[in-house]
C-alpha positions, 0 to 999 in steps of 0.5 A: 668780152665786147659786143663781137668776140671774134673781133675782140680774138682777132686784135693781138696783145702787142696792139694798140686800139686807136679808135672805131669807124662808126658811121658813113659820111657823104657820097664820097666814101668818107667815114666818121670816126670815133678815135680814143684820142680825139686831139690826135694828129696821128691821122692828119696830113698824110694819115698812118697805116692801121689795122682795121679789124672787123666784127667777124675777126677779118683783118686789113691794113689800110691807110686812114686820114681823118679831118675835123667834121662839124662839131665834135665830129672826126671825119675820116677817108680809108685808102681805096673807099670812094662811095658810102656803100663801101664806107658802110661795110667798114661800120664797126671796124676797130683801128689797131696799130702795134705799139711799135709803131706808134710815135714815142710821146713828148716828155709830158705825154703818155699813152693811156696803155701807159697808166694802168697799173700806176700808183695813185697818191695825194700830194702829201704821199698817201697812195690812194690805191691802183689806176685800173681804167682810162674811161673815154669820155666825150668831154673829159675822160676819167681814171678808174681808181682801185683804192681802199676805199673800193672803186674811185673815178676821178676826171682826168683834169688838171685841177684833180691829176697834178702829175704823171710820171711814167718812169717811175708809175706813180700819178698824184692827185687831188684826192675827191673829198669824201677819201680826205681825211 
């Protein structure tokens, strides 16, 4: 369980965590945001309508923008807040969005919900075990691997993950050299 429960009760099953508001931005009432998915344009231009769910399980539908900040920062605007007193009070909310909602990815994208579950293998068709975990990263982000050999975390670049196919579950790898054989 998170650090707020009732949060974590509040958020349905069929829902997608987008991100977090995690800190206060300006006099204008912006916010920073922490998004999973940080080259996502699902909130540029016009935004998208979430669900802000907030450490005591209260929920609101809002529209969120974001824009870039200095640095790696995301910076973002909830519909109807316009002075950092208000922003403040939105500290720690979760942004959820139902699966239906989101927009269906490119044939070479996938939604990290997509992962779980999938069979890891090398390229010679050895499965190395279960993909468990996306582990969200500042830089890069890694996939926790249940194998074997017990729990592996590979970062998910292109010199390591050589390909995800969705439809059939399967993500092969360059194993890590000390599961080589």
């Amino acid at each position: 369980m998170g650090r707020f429960p009732k949060q974590e009760h509040a958020i349905h099953a069929d829902e997608v965590r987008l991100g977090r508001v995690n800190g206060v931005f300006g006099v204008r009432g912006e916010v920073r945001l922490f998004l999973h998915n940080r080259d996502s344009t699902l909130f540029a231009a016009d935004g998208f309508e979430v669900t802000l769910v907030s450490p005591d399980g209260e929920r609101l539908r809002r529209k969120v923008v974001s824009r870039s900040g200095a640095g790696k920062r995301i910076l973002g605007r909830i519909d109807g807040v316009s002075d950092p007193g208000s922003a403040r009070s939105f500290m720690n909310w979760e942004m959820v969005c139902s699966e239906a909602d989101l927009p269906v990815p490119d044939d070479d994208e996938y939604y990290h919900r997509d992962l779980i579950g999938m069979t890891v293998q090398d390229p010679d068709g050895h499965v190395l075990g279960c993909l468990t975990d996306v582990l969200v990263g500042e830089v890069v982000d890694c996939w926790q691997i249940e194998s074997h050999e017990g729990e592996l975390i590979v970062p998910a670049i292109k010199d390591v993950v050589l390909s995800v196919d969705v439809a059939a579950g399967l993500v092969v790898i360059v194993p890590p050299p000390n599961l080589e054989e």
